[in-house]
N, C-alpha and C positions, 0 to 999 in steps of 0.2 A: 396636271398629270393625275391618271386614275391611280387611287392607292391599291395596294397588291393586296390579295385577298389572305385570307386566316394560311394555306398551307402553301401561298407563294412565298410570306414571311417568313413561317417555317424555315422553306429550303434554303431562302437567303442566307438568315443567320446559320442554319449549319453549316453552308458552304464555306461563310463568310471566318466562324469560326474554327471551322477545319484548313482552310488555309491562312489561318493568320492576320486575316484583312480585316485591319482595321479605321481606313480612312472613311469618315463619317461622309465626306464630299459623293462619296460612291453611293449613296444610300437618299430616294426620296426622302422629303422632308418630315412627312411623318413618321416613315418608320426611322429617320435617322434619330426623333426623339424616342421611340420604342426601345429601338436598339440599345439608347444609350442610358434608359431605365434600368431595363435588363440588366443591361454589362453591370451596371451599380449596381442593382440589388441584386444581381449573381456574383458578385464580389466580395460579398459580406456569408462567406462559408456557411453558414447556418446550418449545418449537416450537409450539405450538400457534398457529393464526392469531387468534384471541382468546376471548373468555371462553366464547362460546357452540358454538362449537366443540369447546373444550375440554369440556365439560358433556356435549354428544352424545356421542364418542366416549370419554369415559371412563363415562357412563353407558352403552354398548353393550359396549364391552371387561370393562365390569366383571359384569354380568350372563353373560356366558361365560366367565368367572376363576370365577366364585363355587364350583363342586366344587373345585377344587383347591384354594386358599387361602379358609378360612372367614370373617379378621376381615376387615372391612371397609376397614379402612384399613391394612394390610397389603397389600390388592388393590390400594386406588388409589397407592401407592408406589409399589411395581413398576411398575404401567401408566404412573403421572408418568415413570418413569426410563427404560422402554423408549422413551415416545416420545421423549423431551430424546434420549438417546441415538440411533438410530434417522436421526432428524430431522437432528441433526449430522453422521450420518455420510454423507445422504443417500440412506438404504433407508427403507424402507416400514414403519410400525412392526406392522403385520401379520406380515408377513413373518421380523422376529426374534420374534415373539410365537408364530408356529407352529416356528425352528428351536428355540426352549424345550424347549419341548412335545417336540420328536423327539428333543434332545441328553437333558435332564435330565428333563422333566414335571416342571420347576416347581421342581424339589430344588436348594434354593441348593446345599447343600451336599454335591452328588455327586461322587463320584470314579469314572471309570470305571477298568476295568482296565489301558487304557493310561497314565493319571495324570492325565487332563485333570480340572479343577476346575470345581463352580460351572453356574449354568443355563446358558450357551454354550459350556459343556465345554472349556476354554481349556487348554494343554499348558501346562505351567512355561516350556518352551524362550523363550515369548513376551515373559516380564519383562525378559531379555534384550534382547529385538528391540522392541520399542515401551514398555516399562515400564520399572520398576525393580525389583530384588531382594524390597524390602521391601513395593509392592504386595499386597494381598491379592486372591488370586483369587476367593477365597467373599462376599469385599465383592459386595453387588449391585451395585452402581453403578461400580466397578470391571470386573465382568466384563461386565457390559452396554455396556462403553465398549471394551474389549478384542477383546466378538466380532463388535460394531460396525465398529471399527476394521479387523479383521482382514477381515470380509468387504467391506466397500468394498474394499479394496487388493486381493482376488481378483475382482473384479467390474470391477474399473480391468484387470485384467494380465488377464480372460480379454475384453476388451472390450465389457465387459457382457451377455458370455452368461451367465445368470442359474446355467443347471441346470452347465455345466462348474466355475462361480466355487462353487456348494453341494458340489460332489463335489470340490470342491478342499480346500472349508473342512472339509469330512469326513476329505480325507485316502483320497477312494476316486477320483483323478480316471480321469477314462475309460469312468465306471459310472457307471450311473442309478438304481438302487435308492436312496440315499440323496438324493438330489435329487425324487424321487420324491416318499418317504416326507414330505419337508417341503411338496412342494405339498401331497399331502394334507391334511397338518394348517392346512396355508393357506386351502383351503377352510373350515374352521370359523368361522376370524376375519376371512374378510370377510363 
């Protein structure tokens, strides 16, 4: 059987969750493992407004993860965590999903040359100021709470001007180039 394409899947599951149907038997074999990623990791609230919601946007976010990270549930982790994270810090989980993308592309475990760690490229200096010592920064769920963290309190202290609070979090403030580069990459994910 041909598997169904990016916005056949779609309309499945909205259909499928708009009336309720949930026998897996009804659903090719792939997407009945898709499906039933999904349903799990739209289960697990993470800000989401509720299940169906969570279903749309991690089936859209995940369909644009798929070249970088191959395994399937590997993607929907990550996306679960950006958005919990995200969510709580009150940004857009777009938003940290494109400064990923500009900081690391996706590499838990970068280091740039300045020593920042991890997909939100996080300075050690920080365990100090919001963490602790023994934190881990390559932890996803750590850094994603970290560059969360850190960019609300520049988006609070530049009074939510968006592009000065990015070139602050960059560390270039007063320059657009880096503010820039993340809307760009913002375009993709919405």
């Amino acid at each position: 059987m041909k598997p169904l394409d990016y916005s056949q899947l779609f309309m499945l599951i909205f259909f499928y969750t708009l009336l309720g149907i949930t026998a897996a038997a009804e659903l090719p074999e792939l997407d009945r493992q898709i499906r039933h990623q999904l349903v799990s990791a739209a289960g697990k609230k993470d800000g989401f407004k509720d299940q169906f919601h969570a279903q749309v946007w991690l089936l859209d976010m995940e369909y644009r993860f798929r070249t970088r990270i191959p395994q399937l549930k590997k993607r929907l982790a990550i996306l679960r965590l950006v958005h919990r994270e995200a969510v709580q810090a009150n940004l857009a989980p777009e938003l940290v999903l494109a400064i990923i993308e500009v900081e690391s592309n996706f590499n838990r475990f970068a280091i740039s040359e300045a020593g920042a760690r991890g997909l939100m490229q996080i300075m050690p200096f920080w365990l100090k100021e919001i963490g602790h010592k023994e934190d881990n920064l390559m932890d996803i769920a750590t850094n994603l709470r970290f560059g969360c963290t850190i960019l609300r309190r520049y988006i609070n202290r530049e009074k939510g001007d968006l592009t000065r609070a990015l070139a602050r979090y960059n560390g270039s403030i007063g320059k657009t180039w880096y503010p820039n580069r993340v809307y760009k990459a913002l375009r993709h994910w919405q």
